[in-house]
mmCIF file of the N, C-alpha and C atoms, coordinates in Angstrom:
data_MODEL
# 
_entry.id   MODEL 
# 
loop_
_atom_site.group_PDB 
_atom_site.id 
_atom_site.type_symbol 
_atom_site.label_atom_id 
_atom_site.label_alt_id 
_atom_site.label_comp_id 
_atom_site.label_asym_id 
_atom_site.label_entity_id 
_atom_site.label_seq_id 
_atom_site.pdbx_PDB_ins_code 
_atom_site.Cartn_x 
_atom_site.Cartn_y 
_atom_site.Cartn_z 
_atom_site.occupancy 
_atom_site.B_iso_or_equiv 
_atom_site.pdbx_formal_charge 
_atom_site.auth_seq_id 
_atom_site.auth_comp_id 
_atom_site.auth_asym_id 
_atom_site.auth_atom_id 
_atom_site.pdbx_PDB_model_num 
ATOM 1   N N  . UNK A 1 1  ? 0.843  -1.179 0.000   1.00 0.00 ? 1  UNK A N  1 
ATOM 2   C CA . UNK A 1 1  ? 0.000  0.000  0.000   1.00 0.00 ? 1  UNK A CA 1 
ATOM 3   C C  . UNK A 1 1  ? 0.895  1.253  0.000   1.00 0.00 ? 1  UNK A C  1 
ATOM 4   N N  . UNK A 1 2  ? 0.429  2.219  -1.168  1.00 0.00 ? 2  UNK A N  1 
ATOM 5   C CA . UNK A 1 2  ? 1.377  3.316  -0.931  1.00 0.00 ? 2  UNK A CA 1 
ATOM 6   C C  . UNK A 1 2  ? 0.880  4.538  0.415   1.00 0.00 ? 2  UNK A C  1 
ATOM 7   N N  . UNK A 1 3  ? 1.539  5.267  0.212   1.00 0.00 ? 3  UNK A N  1 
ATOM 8   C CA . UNK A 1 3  ? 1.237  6.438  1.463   1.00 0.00 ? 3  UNK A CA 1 
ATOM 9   C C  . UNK A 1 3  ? 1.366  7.735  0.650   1.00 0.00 ? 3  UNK A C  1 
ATOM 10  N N  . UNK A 1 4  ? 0.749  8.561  1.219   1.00 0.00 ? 4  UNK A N  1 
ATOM 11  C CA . UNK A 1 4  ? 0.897  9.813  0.198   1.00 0.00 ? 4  UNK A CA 1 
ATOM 12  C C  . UNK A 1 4  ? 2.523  10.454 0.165   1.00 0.00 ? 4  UNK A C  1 
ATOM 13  N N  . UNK A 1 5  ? 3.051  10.131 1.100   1.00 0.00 ? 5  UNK A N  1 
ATOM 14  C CA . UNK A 1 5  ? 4.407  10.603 0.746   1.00 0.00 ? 5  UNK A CA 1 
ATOM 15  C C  . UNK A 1 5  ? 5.023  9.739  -0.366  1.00 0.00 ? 5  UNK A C  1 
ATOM 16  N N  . UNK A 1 6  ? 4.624  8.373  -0.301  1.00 0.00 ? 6  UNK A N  1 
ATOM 17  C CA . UNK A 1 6  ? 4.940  7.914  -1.601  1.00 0.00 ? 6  UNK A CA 1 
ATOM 18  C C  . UNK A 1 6  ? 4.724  8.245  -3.130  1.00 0.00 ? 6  UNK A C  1 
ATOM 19  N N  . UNK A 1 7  ? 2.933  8.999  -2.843  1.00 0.00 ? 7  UNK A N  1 
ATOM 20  C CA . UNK A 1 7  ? 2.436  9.387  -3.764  1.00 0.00 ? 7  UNK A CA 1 
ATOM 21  C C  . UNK A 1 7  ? 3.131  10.717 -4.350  1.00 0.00 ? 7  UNK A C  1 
ATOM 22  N N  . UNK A 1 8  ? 3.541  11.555 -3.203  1.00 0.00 ? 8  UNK A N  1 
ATOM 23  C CA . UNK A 1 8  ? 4.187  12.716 -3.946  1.00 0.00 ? 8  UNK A CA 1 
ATOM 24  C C  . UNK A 1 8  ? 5.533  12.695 -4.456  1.00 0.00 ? 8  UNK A C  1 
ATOM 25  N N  . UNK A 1 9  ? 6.487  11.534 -4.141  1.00 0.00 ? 9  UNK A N  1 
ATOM 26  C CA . UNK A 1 9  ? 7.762  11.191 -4.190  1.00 0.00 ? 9  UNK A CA 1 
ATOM 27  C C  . UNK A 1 9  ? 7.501  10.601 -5.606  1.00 0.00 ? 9  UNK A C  1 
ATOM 28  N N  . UNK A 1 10 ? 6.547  9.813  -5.933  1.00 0.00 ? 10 UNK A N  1 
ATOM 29  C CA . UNK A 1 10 ? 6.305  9.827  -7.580  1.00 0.00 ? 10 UNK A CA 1 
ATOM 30  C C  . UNK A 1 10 ? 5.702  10.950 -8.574  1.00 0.00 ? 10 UNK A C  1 
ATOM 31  N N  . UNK A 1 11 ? 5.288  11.402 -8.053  1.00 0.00 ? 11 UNK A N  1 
ATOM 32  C CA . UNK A 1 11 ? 4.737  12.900 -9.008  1.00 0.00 ? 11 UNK A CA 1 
ATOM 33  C C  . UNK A 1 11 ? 5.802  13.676 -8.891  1.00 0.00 ? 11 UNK A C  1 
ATOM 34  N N  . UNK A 1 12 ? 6.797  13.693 -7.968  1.00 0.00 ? 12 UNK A N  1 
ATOM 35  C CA . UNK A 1 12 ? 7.452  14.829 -8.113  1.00 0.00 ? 12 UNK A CA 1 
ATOM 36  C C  . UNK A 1 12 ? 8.529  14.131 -9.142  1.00 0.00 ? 12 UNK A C  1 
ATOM 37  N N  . UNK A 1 13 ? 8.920  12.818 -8.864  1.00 0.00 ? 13 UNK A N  1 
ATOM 38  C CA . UNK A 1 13 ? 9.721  12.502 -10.176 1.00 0.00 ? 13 UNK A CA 1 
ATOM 39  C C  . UNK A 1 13 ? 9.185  12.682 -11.344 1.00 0.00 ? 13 UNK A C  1 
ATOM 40  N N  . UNK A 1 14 ? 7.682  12.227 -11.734 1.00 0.00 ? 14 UNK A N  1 
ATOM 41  C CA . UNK A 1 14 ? 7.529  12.382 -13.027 1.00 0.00 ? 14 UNK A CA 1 
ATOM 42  C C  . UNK A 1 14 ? 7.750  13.909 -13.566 1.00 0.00 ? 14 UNK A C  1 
ATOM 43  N N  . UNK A 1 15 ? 7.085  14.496 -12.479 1.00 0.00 ? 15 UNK A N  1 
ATOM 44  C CA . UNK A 1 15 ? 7.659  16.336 -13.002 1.00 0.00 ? 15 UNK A CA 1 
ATOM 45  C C  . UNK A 1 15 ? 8.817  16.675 -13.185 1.00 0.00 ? 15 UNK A C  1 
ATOM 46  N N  . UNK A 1 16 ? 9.720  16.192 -12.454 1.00 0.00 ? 16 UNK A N  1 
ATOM 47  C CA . UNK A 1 16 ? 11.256 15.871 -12.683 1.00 0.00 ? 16 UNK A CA 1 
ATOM 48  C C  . UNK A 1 16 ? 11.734 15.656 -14.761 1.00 0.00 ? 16 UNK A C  1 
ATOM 49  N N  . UNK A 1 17 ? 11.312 14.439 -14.506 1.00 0.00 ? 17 UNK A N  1 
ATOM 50  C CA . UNK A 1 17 ? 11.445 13.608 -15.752 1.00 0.00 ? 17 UNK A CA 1 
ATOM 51  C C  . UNK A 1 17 ? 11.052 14.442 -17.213 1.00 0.00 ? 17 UNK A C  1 
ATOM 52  N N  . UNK A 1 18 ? 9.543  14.966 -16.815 1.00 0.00 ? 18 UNK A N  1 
ATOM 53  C CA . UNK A 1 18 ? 8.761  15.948 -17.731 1.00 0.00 ? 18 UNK A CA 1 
ATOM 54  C C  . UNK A 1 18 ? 9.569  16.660 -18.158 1.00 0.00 ? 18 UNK A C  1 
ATOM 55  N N  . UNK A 1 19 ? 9.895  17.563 -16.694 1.00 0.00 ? 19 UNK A N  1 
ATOM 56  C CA . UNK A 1 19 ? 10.545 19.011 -17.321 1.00 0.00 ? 19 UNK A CA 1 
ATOM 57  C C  . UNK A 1 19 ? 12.161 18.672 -17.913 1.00 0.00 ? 19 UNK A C  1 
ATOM 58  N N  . UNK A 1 20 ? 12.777 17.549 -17.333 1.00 0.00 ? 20 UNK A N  1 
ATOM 59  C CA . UNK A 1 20 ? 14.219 16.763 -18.083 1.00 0.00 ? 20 UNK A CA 1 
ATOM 60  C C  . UNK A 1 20 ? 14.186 16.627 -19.390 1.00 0.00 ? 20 UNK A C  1 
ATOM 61  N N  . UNK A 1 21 ? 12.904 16.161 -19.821 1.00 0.00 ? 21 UNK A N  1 
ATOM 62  C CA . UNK A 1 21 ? 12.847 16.002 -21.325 1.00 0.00 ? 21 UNK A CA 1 
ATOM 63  C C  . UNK A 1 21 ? 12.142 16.834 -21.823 1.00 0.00 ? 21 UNK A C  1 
ATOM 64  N N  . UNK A 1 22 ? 11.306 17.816 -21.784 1.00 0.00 ? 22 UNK A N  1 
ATOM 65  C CA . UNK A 1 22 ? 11.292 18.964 -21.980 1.00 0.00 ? 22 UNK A CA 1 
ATOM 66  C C  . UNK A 1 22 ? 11.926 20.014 -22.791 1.00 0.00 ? 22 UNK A C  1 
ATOM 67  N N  . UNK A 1 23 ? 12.731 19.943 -21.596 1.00 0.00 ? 23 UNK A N  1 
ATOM 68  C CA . UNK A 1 23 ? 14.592 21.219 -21.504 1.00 0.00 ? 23 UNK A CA 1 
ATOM 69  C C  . UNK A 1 23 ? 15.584 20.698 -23.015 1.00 0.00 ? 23 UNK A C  1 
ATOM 70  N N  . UNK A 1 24 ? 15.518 19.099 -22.742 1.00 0.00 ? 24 UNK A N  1 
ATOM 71  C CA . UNK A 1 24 ? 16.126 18.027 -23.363 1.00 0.00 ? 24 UNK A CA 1 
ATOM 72  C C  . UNK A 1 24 ? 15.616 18.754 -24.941 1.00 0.00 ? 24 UNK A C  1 
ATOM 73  N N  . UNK A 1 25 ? 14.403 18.562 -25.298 1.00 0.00 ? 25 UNK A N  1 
ATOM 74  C CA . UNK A 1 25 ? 13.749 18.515 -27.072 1.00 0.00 ? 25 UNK A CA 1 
ATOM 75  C C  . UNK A 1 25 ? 14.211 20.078 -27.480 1.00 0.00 ? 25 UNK A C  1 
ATOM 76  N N  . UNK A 1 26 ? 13.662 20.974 -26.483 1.00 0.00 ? 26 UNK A N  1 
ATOM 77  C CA . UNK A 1 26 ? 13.856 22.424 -26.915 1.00 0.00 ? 26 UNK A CA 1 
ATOM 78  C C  . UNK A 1 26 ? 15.360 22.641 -26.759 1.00 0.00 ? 26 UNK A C  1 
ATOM 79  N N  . UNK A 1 27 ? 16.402 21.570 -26.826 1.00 0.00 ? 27 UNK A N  1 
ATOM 80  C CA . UNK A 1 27 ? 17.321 22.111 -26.645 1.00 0.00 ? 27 UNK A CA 1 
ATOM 81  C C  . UNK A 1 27 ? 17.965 23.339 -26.012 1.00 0.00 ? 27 UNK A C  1 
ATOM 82  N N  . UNK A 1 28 ? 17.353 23.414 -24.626 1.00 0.00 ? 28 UNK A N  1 
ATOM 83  C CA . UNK A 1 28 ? 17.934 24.715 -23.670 1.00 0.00 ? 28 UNK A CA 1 
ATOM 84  C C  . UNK A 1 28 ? 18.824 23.691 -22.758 1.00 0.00 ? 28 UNK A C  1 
ATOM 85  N N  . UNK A 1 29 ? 19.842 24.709 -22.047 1.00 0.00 ? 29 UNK A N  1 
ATOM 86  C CA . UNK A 1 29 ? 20.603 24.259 -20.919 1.00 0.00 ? 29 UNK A CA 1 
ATOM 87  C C  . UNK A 1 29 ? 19.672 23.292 -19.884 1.00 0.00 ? 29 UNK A C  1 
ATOM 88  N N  . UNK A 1 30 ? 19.894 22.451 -19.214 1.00 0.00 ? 30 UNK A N  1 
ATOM 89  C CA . UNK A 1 30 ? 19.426 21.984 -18.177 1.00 0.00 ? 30 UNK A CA 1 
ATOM 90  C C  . UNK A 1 30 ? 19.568 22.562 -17.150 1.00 0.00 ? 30 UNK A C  1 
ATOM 91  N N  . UNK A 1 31 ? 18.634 23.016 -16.281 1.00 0.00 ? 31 UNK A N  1 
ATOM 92  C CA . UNK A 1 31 ? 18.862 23.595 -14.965 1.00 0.00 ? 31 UNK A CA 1 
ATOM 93  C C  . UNK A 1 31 ? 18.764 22.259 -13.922 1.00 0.00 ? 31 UNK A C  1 
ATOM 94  N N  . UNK A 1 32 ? 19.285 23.625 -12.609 1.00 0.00 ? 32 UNK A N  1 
ATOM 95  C CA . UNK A 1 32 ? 19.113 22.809 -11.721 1.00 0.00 ? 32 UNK A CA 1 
ATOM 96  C C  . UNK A 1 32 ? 18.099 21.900 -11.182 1.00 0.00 ? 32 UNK A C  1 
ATOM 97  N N  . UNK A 1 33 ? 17.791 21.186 -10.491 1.00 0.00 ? 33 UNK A N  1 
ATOM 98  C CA . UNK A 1 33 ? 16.845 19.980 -10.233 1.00 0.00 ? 33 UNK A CA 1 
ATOM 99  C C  . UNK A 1 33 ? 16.081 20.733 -8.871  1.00 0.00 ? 33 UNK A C  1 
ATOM 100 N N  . UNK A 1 34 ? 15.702 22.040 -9.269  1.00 0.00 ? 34 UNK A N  1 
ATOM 101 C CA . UNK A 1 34 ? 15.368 22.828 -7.545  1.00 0.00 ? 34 UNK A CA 1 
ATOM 102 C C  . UNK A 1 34 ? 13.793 23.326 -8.283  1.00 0.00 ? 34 UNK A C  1 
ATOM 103 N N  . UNK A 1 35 ? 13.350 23.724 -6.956  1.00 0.00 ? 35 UNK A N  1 
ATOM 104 C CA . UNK A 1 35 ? 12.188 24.454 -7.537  1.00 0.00 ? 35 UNK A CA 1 
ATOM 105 C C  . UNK A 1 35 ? 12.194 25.331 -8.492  1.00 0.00 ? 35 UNK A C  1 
ATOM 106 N N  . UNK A 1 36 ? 12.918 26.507 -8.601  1.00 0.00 ? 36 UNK A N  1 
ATOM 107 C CA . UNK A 1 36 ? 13.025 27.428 -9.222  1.00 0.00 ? 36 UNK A CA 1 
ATOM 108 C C  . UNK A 1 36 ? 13.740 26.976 -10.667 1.00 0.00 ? 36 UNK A C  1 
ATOM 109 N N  . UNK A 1 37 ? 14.484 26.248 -10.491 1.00 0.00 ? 37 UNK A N  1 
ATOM 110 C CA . UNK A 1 37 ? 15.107 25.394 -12.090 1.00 0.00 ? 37 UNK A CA 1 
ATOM 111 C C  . UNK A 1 37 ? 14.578 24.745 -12.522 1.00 0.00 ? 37 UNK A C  1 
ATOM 112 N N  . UNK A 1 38 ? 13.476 23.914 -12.191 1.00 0.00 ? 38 UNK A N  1 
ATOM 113 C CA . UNK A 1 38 ? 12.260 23.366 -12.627 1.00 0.00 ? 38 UNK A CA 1 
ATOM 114 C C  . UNK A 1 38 ? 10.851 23.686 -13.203 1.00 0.00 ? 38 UNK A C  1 
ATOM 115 N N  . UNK A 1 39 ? 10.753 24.674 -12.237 1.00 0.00 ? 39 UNK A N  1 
ATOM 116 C CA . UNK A 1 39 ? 9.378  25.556 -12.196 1.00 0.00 ? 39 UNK A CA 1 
ATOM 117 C C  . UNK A 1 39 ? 9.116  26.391 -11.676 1.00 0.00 ? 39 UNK A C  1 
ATOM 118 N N  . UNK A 1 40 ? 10.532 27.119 -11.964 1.00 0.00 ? 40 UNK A N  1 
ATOM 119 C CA . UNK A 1 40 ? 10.600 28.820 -12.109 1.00 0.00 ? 40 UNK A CA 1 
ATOM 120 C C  . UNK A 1 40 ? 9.821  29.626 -13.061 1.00 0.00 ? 40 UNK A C  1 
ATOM 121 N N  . UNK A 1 41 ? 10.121 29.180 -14.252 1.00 0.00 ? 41 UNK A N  1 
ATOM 122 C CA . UNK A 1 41 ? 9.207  29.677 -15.208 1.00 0.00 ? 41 UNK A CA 1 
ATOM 123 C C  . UNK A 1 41 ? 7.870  29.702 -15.513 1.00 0.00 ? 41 UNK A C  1 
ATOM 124 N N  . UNK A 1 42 ? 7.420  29.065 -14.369 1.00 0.00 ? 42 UNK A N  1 
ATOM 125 C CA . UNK A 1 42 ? 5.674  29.011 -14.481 1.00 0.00 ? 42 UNK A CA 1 
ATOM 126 C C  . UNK A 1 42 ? 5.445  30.243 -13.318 1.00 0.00 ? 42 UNK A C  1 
ATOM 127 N N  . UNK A 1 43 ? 6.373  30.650 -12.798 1.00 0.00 ? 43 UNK A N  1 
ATOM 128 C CA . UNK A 1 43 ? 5.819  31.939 -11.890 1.00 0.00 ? 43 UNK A CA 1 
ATOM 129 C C  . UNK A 1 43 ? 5.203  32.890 -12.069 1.00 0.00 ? 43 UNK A C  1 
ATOM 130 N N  . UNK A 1 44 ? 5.381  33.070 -13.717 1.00 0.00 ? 44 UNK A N  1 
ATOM 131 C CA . UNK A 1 44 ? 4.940  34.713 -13.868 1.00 0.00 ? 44 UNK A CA 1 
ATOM 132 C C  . UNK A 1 44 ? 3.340  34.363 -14.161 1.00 0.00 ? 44 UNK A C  1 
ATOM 133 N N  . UNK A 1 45 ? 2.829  32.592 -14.159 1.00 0.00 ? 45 UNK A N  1 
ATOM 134 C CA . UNK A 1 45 ? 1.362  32.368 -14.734 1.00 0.00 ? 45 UNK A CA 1 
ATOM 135 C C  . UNK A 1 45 ? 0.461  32.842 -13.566 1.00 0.00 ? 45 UNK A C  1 
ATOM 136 N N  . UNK A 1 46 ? 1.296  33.055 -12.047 1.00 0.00 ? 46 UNK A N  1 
ATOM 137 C CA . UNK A 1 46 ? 0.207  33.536 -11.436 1.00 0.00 ? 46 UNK A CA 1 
ATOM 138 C C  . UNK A 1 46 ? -0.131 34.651 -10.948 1.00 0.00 ? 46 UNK A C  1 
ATOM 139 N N  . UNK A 1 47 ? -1.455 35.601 -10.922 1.00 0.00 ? 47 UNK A N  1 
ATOM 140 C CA . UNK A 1 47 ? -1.456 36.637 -11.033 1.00 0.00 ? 47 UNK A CA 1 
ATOM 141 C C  . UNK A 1 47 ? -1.101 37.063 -9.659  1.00 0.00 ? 47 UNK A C  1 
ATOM 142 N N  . UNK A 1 48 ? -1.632 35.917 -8.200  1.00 0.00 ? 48 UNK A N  1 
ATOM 143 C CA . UNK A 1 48 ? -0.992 36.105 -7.178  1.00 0.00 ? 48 UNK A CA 1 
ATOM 144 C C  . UNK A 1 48 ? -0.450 35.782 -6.239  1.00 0.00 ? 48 UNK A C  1 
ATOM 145 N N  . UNK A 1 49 ? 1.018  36.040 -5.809  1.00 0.00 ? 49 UNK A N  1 
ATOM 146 C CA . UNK A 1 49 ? 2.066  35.714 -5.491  1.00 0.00 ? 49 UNK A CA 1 
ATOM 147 C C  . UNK A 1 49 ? 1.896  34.488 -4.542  1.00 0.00 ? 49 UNK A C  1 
ATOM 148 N N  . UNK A 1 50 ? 1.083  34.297 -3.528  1.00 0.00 ? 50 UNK A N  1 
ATOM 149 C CA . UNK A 1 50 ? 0.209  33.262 -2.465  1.00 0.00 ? 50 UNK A CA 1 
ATOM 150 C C  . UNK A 1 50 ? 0.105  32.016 -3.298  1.00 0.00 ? 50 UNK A C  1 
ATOM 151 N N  . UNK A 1 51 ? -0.236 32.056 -4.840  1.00 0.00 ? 51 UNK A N  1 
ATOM 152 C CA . UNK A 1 51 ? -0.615 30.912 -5.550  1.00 0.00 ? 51 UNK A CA 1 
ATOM 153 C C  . UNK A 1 51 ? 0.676  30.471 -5.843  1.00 0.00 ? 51 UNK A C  1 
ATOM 154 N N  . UNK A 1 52 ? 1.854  31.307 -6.528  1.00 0.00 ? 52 UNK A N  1 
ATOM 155 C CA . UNK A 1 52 ? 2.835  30.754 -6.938  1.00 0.00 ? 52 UNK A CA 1 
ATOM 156 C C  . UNK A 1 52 ? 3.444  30.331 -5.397  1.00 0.00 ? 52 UNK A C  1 
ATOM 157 N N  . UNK A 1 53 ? 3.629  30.454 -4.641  1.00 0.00 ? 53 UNK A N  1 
ATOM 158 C CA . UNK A 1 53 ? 4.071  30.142 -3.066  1.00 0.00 ? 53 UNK A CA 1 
ATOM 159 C C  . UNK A 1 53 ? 3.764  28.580 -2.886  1.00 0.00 ? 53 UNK A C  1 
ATOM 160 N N  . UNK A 1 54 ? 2.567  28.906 -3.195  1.00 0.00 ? 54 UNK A N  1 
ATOM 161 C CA . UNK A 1 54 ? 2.007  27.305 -2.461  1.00 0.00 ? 54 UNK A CA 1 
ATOM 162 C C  . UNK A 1 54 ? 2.344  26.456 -3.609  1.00 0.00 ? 54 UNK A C  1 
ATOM 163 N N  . UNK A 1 55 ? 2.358  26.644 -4.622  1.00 0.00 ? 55 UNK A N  1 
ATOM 164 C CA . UNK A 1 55 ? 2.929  25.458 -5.650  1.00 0.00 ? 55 UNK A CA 1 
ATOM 165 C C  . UNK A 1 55 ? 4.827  25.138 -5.021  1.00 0.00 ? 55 UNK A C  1 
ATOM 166 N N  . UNK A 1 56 ? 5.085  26.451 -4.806  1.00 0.00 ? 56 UNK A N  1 
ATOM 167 C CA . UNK A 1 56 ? 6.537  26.310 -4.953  1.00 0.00 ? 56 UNK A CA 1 
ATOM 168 C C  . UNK A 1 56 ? 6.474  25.260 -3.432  1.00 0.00 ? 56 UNK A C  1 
ATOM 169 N N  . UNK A 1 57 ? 6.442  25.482 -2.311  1.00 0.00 ? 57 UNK A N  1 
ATOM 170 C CA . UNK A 1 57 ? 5.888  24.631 -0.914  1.00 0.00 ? 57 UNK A CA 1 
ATOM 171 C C  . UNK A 1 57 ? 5.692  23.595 -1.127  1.00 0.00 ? 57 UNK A C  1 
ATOM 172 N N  . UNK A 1 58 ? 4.628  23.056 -1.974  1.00 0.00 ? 58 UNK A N  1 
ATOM 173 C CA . UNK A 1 58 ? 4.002  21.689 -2.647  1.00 0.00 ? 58 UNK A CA 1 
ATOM 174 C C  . UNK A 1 58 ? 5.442  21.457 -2.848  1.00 0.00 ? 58 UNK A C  1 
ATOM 175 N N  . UNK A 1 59 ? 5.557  21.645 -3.959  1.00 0.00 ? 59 UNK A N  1 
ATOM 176 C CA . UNK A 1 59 ? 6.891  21.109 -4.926  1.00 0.00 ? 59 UNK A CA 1 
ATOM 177 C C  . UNK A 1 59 ? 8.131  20.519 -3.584  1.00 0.00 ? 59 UNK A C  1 
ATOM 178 N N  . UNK A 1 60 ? 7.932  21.589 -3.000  1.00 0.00 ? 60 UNK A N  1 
ATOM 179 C CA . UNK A 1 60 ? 9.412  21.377 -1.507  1.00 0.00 ? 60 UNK A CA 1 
ATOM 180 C C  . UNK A 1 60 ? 9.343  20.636 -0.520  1.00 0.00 ? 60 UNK A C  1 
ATOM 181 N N  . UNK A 1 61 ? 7.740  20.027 -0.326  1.00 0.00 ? 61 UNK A N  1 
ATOM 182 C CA . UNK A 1 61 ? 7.479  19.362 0.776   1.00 0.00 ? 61 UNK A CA 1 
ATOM 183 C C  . UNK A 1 61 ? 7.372  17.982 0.179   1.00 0.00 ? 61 UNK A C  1 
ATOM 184 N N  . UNK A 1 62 ? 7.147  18.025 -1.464  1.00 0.00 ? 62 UNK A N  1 
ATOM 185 C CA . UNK A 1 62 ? 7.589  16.681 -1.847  1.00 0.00 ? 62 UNK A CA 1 
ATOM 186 C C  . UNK A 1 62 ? 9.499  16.228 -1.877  1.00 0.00 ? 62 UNK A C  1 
ATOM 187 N N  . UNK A 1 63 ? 9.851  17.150 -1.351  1.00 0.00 ? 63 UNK A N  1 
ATOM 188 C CA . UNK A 1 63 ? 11.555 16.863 -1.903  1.00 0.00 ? 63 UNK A CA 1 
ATOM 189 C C  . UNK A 1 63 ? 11.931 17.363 -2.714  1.00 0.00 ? 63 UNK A C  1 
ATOM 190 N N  . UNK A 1 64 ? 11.961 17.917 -3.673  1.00 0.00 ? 64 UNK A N  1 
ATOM 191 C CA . UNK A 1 64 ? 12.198 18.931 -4.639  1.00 0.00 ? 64 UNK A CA 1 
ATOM 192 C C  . UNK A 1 64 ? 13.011 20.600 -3.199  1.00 0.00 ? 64 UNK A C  1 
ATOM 193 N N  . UNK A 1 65 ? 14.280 20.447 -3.415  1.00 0.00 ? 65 UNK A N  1 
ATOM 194 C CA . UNK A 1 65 ? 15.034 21.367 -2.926  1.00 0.00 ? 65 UNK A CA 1 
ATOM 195 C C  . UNK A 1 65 ? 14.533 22.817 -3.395  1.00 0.00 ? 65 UNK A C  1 
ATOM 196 N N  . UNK A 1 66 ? 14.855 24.119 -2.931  1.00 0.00 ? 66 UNK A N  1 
ATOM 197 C CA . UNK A 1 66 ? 14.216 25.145 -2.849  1.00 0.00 ? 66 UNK A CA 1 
ATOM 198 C C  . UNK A 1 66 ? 15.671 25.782 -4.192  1.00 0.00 ? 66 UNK A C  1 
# 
């Protein structure tokens, strides 16, 4: 039986993986494996700052470094 920490320890890899191959096709540099090198660039989608917070939190409380 999984546990939700299991559950987020797999989503956060597949987002991992996503944005790896991603970076990979568009041929850009690879960033770091952190929140902000991952899914930095989705910051500017929210209009307020509280929303991008709590994604970035999510992302950190699965393991994903800050």
């Amino acid at each position: 039986m999984f546990s939700r920490a299991d559950d987020a320890s797999n989503a956060l890899n597949d987002f991992i993986q996503m944005r790896q191959d991603e970076f990979r096709i568009r041929d850009i540099p690879m960033p770091d494996i952190t929140v902000m090198g991952l899914a930095g660039g989705f910051r500017a989608m929210w209009q307020r700052q509280q929303d991008w917070e709590h994604i970035a939190s999510g992302l950190a409380l699965a393991g994903l470094s800050k």
